[in-house]
N, C-alpha and C positions, 0 to 999 in steps of 0.2 A: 586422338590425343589421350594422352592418361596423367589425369589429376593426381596430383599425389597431396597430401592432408599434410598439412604443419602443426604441431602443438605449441604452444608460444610460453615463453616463459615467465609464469610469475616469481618476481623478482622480493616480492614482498604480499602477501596474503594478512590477514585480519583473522582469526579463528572466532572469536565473539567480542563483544563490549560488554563490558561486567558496567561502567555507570559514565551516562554524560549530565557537567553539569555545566547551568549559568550562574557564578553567586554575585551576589550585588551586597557586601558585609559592611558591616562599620568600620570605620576608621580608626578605631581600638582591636579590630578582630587578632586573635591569635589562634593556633593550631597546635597544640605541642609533637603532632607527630602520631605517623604510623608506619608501617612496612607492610607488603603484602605483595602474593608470588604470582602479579600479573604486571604489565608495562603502566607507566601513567605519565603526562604529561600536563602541566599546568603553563597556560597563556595568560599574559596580563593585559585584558583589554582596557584597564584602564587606570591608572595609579603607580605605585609604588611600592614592593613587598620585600622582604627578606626571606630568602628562603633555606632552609638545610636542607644538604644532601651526604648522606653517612658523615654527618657532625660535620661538616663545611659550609660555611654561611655565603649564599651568594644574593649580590639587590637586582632587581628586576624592576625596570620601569615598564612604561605603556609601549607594547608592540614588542616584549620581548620573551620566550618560551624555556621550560627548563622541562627534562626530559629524566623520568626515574625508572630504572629496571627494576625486574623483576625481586624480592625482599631488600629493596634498598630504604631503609631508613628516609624520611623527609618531614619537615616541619615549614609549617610557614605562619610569617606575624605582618600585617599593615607598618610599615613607618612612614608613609608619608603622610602629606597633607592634608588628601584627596581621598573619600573612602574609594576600596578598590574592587573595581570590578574583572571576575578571575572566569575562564574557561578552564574545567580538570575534565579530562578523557580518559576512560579508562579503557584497556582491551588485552584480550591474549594472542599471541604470535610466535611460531617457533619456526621464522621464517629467518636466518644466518644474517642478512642485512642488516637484522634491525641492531647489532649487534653496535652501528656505526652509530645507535643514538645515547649509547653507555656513556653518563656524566659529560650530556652536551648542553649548550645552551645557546641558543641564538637569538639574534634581533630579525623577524619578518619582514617580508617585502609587501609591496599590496594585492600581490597576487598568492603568494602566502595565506596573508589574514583577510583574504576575502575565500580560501578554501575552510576557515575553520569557520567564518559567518554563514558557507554554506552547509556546513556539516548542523550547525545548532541549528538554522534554518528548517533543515530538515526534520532533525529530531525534534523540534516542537510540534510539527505536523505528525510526527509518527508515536511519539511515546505520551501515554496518560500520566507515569508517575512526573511528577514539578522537578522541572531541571534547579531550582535553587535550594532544594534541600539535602543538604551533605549526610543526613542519615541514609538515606537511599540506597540499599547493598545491589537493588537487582529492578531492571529498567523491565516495565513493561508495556505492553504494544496498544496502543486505543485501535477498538474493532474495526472502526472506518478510516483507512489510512489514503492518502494519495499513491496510485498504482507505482511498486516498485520504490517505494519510499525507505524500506530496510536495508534494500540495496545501495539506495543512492548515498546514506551512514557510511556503507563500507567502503563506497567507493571513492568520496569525498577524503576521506580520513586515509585508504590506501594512495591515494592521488599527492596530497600534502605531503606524504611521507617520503613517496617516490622523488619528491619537487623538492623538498629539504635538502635528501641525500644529494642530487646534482648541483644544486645551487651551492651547498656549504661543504662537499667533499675534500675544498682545495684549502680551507680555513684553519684547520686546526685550533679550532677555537674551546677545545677542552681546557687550553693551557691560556685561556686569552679571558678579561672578564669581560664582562657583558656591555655594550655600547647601547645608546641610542639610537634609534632609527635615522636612517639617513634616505630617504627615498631617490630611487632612482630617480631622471627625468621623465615627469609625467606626461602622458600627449595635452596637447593645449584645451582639449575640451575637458579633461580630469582637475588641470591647472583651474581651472574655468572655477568649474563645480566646489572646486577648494576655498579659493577664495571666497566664494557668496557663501557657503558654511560657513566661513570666518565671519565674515557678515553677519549674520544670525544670528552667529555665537554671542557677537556683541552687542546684538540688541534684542538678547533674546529675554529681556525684564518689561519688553512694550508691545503696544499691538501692530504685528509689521502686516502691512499689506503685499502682494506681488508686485501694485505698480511702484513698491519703494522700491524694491530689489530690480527690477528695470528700468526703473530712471538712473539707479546707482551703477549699472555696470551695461548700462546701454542695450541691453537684447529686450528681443519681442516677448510678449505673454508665452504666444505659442512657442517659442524658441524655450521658454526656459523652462515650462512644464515639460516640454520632448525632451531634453536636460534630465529634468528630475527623473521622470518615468524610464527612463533609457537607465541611467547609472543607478536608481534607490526604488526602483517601482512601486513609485507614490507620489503624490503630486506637492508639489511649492509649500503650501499650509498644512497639508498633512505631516510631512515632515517637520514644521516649524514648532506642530503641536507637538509632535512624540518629543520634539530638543526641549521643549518646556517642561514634559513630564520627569524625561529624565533628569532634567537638572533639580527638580523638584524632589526626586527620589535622592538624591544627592545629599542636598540640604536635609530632608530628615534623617537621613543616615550619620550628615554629620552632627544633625541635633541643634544646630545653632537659632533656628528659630520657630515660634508657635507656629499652627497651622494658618489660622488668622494672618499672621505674617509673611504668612510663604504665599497665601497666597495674593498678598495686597504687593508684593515684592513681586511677583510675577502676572502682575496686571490682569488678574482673573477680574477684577471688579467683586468678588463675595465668595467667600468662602463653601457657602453651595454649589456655586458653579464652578469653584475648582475642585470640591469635592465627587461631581458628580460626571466632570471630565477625566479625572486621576480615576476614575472608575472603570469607564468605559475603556483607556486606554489598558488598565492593569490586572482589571477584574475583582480589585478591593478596594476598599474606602483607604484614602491619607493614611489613617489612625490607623487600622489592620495594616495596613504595610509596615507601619515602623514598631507596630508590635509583633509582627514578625521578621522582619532582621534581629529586632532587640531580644527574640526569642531564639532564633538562631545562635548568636553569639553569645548566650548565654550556656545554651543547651550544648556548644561543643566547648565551652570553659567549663561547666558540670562536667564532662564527660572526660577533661582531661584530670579535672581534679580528682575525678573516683578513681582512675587508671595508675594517680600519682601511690606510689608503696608510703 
């Protein structure tokens, strides 16, 4: 027999990531804008933003992505309620495809926006510089990385990209404005998982135990841990604690209440113990957190004001 060798074609390549970020800003945050001659894309995992793209203003709620080429102009400002929490990618490509993400925007699906929780994912395990700092011109690598971990960046991020173009090729949504997310039909055990999140979410001010979330929607201990670990690999209260933290980061972002408060409002029992659990989850004290957003958001209003002629 004589084998003969196939070369297969990539349809889209990644050349480098010039910067990945996670930001978690104020609910007053604004940007006034920059241009620069690589690709970028901003996702909105959580909130509501206005954005410019070459002096065009478009809103983005939660779950929906806007795509900027290479020196195209873009600004973005909070309007809504909820401070928002934003994914921006940056990379180079001179790969003809990407051609079809010129002034697009789309709403994800959840197999979507679980490639870009895998791509941050990753890059938390791989990169030392702080994905929440938007000064950040140039990403670099921590010595001990998990094997093949730089790779899995590219490939997460070229995967999404491949997964956009087939899913939205038939949409023409250049000319269409941007919708809410509509989820497909999820399978019953996602339904599942959905619902008892909702759960949580609404009683996420008290101390919930797992036998409440089993008494409430009828499954076994072991059923619902194999649940959690299976879809969010982490267990029942592990999870219940990050929903506390985060919503906790929330609140001081939006500023509405002392720390004392925030934490007597989310059933810590004393203010050391939720100071000392917001630690362990974040890696700073309450207080340094919200002086760092409030430094963030200050530090790129300084920087648009210098840039203002």
């Amino acid at each position: 027999m004589s084998y003969v060798k196939t070369v297969l074609e990539h349809s889209i390549v990644i050349d480098s990531i010039i910067t990945i970020h996670y930001f978690e800003y104020m609910k007053n945050f604004e940007f006034r804008g920059e241009a620069h001659d690589f690709w970028e894309f901003l996702y909105v995992d959580k909130g509501t933003v206005a954005v410019c793209a070459d002096r065009t203003w478009v809103t983005l709620h939660t779950g929906d992505i806007i795509f900027h080429q290479p020196d195209e102009f873009h600004a973005i400002k909070s309007i809504g309620k909820d401070s928002p929490n934003l994914v921006a990618v940056s990379f180079t490509s001179a790969s003809s495809a990407m051609d079809f993400f010129i002034h697009k925007t789309f709403t994800l699906s959840r197999e979507e926006r679980s490639l870009i929780s895998g791509m941050i994912a990753e890059a938390r395990q791989t990169l030392s510089t702080p994905l929440h700092i938007p000064s950040i011109e140039q990403i670099q690598i921590k010595e001990c990385t998990p094997f093949g971990s730089q790779q899995m960046i590219l490939l997460h991020l070229e995967l999404f990209l491949i997964t956009l173009v087939r899913e939205h090729q038939d949409e023409h949504q250049a000319s269409r404005p941007v919708h809410r997310f509509s989820p497909v039909q999820e399978s019953a055990e996602q339904e599942r998982l959905s619902e008892i999140l909702k759960y949580m979410e609404y009683h996420i001010c008290e101390h919930l135990h797992v036998s409440d979330i089993c008494n409430t929607f009828s499954i076994s201990r072991s059923a619902l841990q194999s649940l959690f670990h299976k879809q969010l690999h982490c267990g029942v209260i592990d999870h219940f604690n990050k929903m506390k933290i985060q919503r906790a980061k929330d609140i001081i972002r939006d500023g509405t209440m002392t720390m004392t408060e925030l934490a007597y409002f989310l059933s810590y029992g004393s203010l050391a113990y939720f100071s000392r659990q917001f630690r362990i989850s974040t890696g700073m004290s309450p207080s340094a957190y919200a002086s760092s957003v409030k430094g963030i958001s200050d530090g790129l209003r300084k920087v648009d004001d210098d840039a203002t002629p």
